[in-house]
Structure formats: C-alpha cells, structure tokens
N, C-alpha and C positions, 0 to 999 in steps of 0.2 A: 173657661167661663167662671164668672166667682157666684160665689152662694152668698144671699142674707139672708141671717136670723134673725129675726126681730119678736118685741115682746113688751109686755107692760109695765117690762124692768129691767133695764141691763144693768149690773154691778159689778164693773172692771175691778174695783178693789183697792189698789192704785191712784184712784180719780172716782171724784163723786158719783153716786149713781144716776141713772139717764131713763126718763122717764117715758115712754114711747120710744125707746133706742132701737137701735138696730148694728150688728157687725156684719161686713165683709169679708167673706174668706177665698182666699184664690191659692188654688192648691193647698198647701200647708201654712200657709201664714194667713195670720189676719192681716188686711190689705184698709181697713177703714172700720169707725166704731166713732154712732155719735148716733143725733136724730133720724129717723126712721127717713125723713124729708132728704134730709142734707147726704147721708148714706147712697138713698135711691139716686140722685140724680149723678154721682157719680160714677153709679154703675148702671145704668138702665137696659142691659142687656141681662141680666143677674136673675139665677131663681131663685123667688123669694120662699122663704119659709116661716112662716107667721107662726109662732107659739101659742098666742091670745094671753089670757092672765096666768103669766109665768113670769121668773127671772132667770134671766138670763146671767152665768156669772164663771169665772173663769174652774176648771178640771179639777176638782178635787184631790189633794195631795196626802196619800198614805204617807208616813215616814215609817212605819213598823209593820209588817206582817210577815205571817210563815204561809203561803196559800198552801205551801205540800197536808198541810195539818187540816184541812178544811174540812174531810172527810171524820174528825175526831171532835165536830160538833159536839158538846155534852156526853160527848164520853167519860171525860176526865173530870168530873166533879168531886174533886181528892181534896179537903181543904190542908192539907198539911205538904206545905210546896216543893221539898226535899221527895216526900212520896209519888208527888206530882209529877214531878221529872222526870223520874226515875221510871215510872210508869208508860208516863210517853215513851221513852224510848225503847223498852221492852216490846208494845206494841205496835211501833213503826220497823223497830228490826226485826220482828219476831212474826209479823202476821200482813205485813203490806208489803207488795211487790213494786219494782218500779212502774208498771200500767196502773197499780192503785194510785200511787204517787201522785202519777202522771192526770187523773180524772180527779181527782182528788185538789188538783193546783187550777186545772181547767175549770171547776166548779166555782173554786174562790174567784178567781179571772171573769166567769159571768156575774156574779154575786157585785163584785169590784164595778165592774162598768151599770151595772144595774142599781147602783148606789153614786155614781158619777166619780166615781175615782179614777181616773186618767193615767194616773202617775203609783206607782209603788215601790217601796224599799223594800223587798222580799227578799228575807233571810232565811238561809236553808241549806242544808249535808246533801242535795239530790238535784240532778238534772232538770227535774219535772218545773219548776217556774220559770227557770229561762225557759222551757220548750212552750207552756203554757202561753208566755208572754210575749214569746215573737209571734204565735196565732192571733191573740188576742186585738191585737195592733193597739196595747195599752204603752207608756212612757215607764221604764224602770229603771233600776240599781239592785242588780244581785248581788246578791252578798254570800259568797261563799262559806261558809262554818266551818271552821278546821278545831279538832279538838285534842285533847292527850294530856293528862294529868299527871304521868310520870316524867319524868325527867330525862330517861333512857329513850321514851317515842319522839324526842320533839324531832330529829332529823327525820326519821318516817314520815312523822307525820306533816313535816311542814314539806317536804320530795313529793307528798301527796297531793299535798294543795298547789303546789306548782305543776303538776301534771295537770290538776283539774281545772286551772284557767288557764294552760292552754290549749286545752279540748275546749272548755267554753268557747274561747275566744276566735277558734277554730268553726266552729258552728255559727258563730251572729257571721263570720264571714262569708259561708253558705248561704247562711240565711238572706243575706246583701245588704245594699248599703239603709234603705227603710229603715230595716230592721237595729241596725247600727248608729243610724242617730238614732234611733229610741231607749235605745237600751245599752246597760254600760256595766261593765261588773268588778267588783271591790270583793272584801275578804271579810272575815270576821272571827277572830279567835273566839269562842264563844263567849266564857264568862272565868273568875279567877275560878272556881271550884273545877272545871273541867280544862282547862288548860295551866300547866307548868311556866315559872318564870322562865325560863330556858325559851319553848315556845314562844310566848310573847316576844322576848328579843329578837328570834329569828324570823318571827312574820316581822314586827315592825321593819327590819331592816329589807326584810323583800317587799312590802307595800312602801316604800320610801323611796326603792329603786325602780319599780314600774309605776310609781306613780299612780297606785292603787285606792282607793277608798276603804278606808274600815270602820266598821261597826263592831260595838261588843258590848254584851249584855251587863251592868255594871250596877252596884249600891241596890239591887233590886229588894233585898228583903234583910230580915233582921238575922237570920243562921248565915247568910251569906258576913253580913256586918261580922258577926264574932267569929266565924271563921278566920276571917283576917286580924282581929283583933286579939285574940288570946287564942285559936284552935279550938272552943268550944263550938257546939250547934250540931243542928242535923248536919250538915254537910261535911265536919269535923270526921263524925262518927261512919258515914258513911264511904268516906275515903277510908278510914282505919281497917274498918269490917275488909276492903278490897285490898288491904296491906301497903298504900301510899300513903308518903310518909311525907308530912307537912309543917312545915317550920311559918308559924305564921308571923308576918311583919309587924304586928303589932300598932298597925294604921288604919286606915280607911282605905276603900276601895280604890278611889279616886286617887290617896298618894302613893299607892301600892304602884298603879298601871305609870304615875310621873317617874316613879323611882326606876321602873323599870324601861323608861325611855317609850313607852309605850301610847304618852299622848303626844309625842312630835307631830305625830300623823294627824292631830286636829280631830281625831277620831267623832263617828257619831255615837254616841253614849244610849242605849235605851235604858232607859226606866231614873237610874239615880234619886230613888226615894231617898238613899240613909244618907245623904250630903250635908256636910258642916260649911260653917265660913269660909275655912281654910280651902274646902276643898271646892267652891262657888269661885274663890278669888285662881286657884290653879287653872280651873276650868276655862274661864273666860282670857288670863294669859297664855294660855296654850290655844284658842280660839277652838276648842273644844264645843261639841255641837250636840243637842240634847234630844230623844224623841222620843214625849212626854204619853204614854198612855194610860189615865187616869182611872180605868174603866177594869183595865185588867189588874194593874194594881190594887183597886178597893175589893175587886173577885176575888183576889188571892189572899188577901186579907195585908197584901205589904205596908198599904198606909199613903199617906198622901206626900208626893213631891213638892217640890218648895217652886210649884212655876214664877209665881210672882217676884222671888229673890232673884231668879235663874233671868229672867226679863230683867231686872235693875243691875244687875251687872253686867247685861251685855251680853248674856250666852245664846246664842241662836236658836231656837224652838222650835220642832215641827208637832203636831200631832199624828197617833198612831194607834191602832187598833188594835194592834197585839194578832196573833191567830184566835180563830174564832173554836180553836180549846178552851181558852183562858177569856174571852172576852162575851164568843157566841153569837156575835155578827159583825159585818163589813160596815157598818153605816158610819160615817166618818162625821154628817151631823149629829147624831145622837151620841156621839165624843163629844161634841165639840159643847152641847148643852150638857150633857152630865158635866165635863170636865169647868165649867161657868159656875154652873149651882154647887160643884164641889168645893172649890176656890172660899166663894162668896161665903158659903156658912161656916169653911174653917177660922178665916180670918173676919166674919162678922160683917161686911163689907159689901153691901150692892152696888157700887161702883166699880167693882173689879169687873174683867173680863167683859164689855160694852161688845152689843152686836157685831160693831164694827171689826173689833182684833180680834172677835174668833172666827170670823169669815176668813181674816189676813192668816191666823193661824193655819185654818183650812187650805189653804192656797199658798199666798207669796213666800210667806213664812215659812209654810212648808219647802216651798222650791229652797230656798236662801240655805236651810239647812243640808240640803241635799247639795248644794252648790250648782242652782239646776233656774236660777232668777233669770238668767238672759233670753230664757227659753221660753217659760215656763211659769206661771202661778200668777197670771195677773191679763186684763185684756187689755194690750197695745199694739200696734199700728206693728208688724214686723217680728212680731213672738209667734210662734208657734201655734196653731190654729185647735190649742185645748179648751173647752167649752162645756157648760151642760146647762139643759134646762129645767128650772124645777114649778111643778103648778102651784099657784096661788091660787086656784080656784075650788078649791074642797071645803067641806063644812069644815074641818077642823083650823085651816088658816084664813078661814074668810070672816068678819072682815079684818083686813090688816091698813095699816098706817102708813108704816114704817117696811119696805119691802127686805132691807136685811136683819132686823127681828124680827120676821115672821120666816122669813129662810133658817134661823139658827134657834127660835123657842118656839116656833109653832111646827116646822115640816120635819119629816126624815129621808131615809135613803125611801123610800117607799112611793116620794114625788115625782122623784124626779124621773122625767117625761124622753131625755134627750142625750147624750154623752158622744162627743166628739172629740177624737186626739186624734194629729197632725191633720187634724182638717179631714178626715174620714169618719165618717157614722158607725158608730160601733152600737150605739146603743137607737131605737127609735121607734115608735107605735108596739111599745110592747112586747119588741126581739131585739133578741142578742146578736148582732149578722155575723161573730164572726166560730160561733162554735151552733152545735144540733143540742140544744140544751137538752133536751130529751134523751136523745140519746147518752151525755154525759150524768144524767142523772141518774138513768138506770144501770150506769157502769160504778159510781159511787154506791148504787144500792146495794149492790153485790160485792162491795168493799166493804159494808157496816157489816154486813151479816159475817164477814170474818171477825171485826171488834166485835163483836157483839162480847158479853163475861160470860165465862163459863162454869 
C-alpha cells in the first residue's frame, strides 16, 4: 500500500515548487509527486499523511562528516590546527574505546536524522559508522582512512586497509541486501601531512582496481600549504620532532596529489581553501569533486574557499559539516546559510548563492558529488523514497513568501518535523525509531567524562 505526504509545499528541487503537493511513496521508491488532488486520485487506497504548513523537500545531503568524533563536542577548542590534530588523536587512541566509538557514531546518526540528513559521507579509522549506519537505516559512503607518513609503513599500511574493507565488506553482507543498497564504502588516504607519496600510489592503484571511492583531506589550511611548498609550518616541524624526513614538492596540494597519480580516481577533495588557478583548471580535468564545508573552515581559522570559481569551472560541490569537533553541529541548513552570507560578503555580492542553489547544493548537488544523483537528492517519480519535512509554522519563519527562502534563511535543523530514507520513517513526532536515544545518550555521557582534561 503506498503512503502520501502532503504539505503546504513540496520542493522537488529539480522542478518548481508545488504548492498544496503531495508525494507517493510505495515501498522505497517515490511512485507520484504533484497536486495533492491529482496524487489522491491515483492512489485512493493510500495513507495519507498530512504535514499542514511544512515543506516538503528531498533528504538532506552531508558530503563531510566524522560521526566516530561526535562525542568530542567542544572539547577540542585548540585554535592552532597542527595542535588540533594532534590532540584529537591522542584523545581518541588514548582514552575512547570501541563502545565509545561506537555511541559516539550512534549519537551523530540520531542528531543526522533529527536534522534530515539522509544521506552521509562518513570519514573515519574505526568500524563504528558503518555499524552505526546499517542501524540507522540512513543512505551513506564510508570512507575508510588509511594513514602512514613514512615511507617504510606504506605496505603495512596499505595490507591494513585491504584487510579492512574486506571485513567491511563482509558485514554490509551480513547485514543484507537493505543494508547494501544503502551503503557503499570507498577509502581515504587522509591528507599529504599524514600519509607518504609511496602510500598515495599504492592506495590509488588499489581504489582504481576495485573500483573504489576516495576522499582525502586536501589544501585545508596555510601549514599544510608550506608544508608542501618549502617544508616550513607547523606540520613541517612536527614531522621533524617524530624524525620523518620530508622532501617537499614545492607545489600546491592539488599538483602534489596530480603528480602523484593520485586524482585519476576523480577523488572527493574536502575542504581546498588554498587553491590557485592552476590547480581549479587540474581539478575540473581530472573531474575532481569538492566537499565545501564553510563553517569548519572559518572555526579553524583556514579562511574561505573559492566556491563560486569551483562552480564556474565546473567542479562538482557538495556541502559538508565537517565533525561536530571542528564545526559543533549536524545542521546542514545552517551550512548552507552561513555558507550564502559567507560568499555574499567576501565577494560583495547579494546575488550569489540564491535560495534556490543552496537547497540544490543541500541535496542534488550533494548526491552528483557523491555520484549518488540516480538515487538520490531530488523528488522524482522512481528515485529512491528520501524525504523530510520541515515546519513553516513557527514564529521565527512565519510569515514567509517564498517557501525555499524561508527553508534556507529563516528555519534550521531544529524544524524539521519528518525524515525518511528508502521510504522508511526514521525520523517522526519527535523520535528517532531506529536507536533508545536515551539510552545512547547516557553511554556518550560516561564517554565525556573520560575526555573530560585533566
């Protein structure tokens, strides 16, 4: 039997918005989407599910997070980002176990659906988001992290990363087939400071031949930039101090990873604040894919990325949240509006970034960089039944005009009422169906109290 949702706005994304709409969902696909009238009469056996003044608009699309880090909320307020790292990782090997991990990933995952995000690119050293995300019944791309900065680890280390996707790969098959169209897993050398050239060649050529996804952390901040350009920076010195010995290229990030064969794979790029011309024009021939998150960037103090150049040539864009270390929440609207007002006042310009392309960015844009559009980030007749609904009825977006400026400068993750992926309710009157949030929350609390400083 199909289900309709109907609302005082549906915004496919794709196609103009529909004002009294309604969509049909039957099993996991949308089956119809159009007037509330024209909907009904061809399903008149259908339960309806009436929103009242909400929009309706296609699953919100993370391209960036770490949900294992969820538990390290405001912990890490280091502004010196070499320290930063460095820190994280002390405290994740030094004081969290895999169960922390594990409720830790689980927490992000309800936080995720309680913001309408559907869909995540979760980047991560640890089991805990895949295990999180086959529960969740959210849509993802794991990204495994593989690291090693000498030269001597990269066969280790890359013998490692092949062992661990195929235990992954091993589990979504347990887990069955559900679970397997949802979720998909890629690799991720991490960034040049932590992984060796050596390295990089030997993942590229193992994601090349399984036909892999990779992501890697790239052009993110200025020590990272002179690292590769002369050896100077924090990241310089803090290799030296661990006795690895760094011959730097004397390029950019960007021609460092071309030189090393390492964008064949079309890789997803996160962050690329310090990018030049040169390295805009490689990006887009290699069809190099970017996941822009604005919010953690201006936190860290790296500076603003060149979205607007990154869109004129062509490079694919998703939005991204970063882990809510560096960022401090999951809302993917309140990206998507900082990331508008951040644009608009570098470049002077209130015609950048229009309601419409940052909804697209939220969604289709986001699938397209994921390589995830046939599925995924827009409402059509035969995609995949991702959905949320968000209220228009609260004093702060009432009244509204325009139903998608008022979804992206007036609401946040805090509206939304509704969250569906593959056509299952994950989200709905104020619970999460598919975790005891309760109970997850009190196993994160007894995880702070290990971060706690001492």
């Amino acid at each position: 039997m199909a289900t309709i949702f109907t609302a005082r706005w549906v915004l496919p994304v794709t196609s103009p918005p529909i004002k009294d709409g309604a969509i049909a969902v039957s099993g996991d696909r949308i089956s119809a989407i159009g007037a509330l009238s024209e909907v009904r009469s061809r399903f008149r056996d259908a339960v309806v599910k009436d929103l009242g003044e909400a929009a309706l608009l296609p699953g919100l699309i993370n391209v960036h997070s770490h949900l294992e880090l969820t538990a390290l909320r405001g912990r890490l307020e280091e502004p010196r980002f070499q320290t930063w790292v460095a820190q994280l990782i002390r405290l994740k090997g030094e004081r969290l176990t895999r169960d922390d991990l594990l409720a830790s990933a689980r927490l992000g995952c309800i936080e995720a659906i309680r913001a309408g995000i559907t869909t995540l690119a979760d980047t991560s050293d640890a089991s805990a988001p895949l295990e999180a995300l086959i529960e969740s019944g959210q849509r993802g791309v794991i990204f495994q992290e593989c690291f090693g900065p000498r030269a001597e680890q990269a066969a280790g280390s890359l013998a490692d990363l092949r062992k661990k996707i195929e235990t992954y790969a091993q589990r979504l098959e347990v887990a069955g087939t559900r679970a397997q169209a949802r979720l998909r897993l890629g690799i991720s050398p991490h960034a040049p400071y932590s992984v060796s050239a050596q390295l990089y060649e030997g993942i590229t050529e193992f994601a090349l031949a399984r036909h892999l996804d990779v992501c890697i952390h790239a052009a993110e901040s200025q020590d990272e930039a002179s690292l590769l350009r002369d050896g100077t920076g924090a990241f310089a010195a803090a290799l030296r101090q661990r006795g690895i010995t760094w011959e730097p290229p004397g390029c950019s990030t960007v021609k460092y990873l071309h030189r090393l064969g390492a964008l064949a794979t079309a890789p997803l790029l996160i962050h690329c604040v310090t990018v030049d011309e040169e390295d805009l024009e490689l990006m887009a021939a290699q069809g190099v894919r970017v996941a822009h998150c604005p919010k953690s960037n201006a936190k860290l103090g790296h500076g603003i990325a060149p979205l607007t150049e990154w869109r004129r040539a062509g490079v694919r864009v998703g939005l991204g949240t970063d882990s809510v270390a560096s960022n401090n929440t999951l809302d993917l609207v309140e990206e998507a509006r900082f990331c508008a007002l951040l644009h608009r006042a570098r470049q002077r310009d209130a015609t950048l970034l229009t309601s419409h392309e940052l909804l697209r960015l939220m969604t289709i844009e986001g699938a397209r960089a994921l390589g995830l559009e046939a599925e995924t980030g827009s409402l059509e007749v035969r995609k995949q039944a991702d959905l949320i609904a968000i209220d228009l009825a609260q004093s702060h977006n009432t009244p509204h005009y325009d139903p998608e400026a008022a979804v992206v400068f007036s609401c946040s993750a805090r509206d939304v009422i509704l969250t569906v992926a593959a056509g299952s309710v994950l989200y709905e009157g104020g619970r999460v169906t598919a975790f005891d949030e309760r109970a997850v929350r009190e196993q994160v609390r007894a995880t702070q109290a290990k971060l706690a400083p001492t």
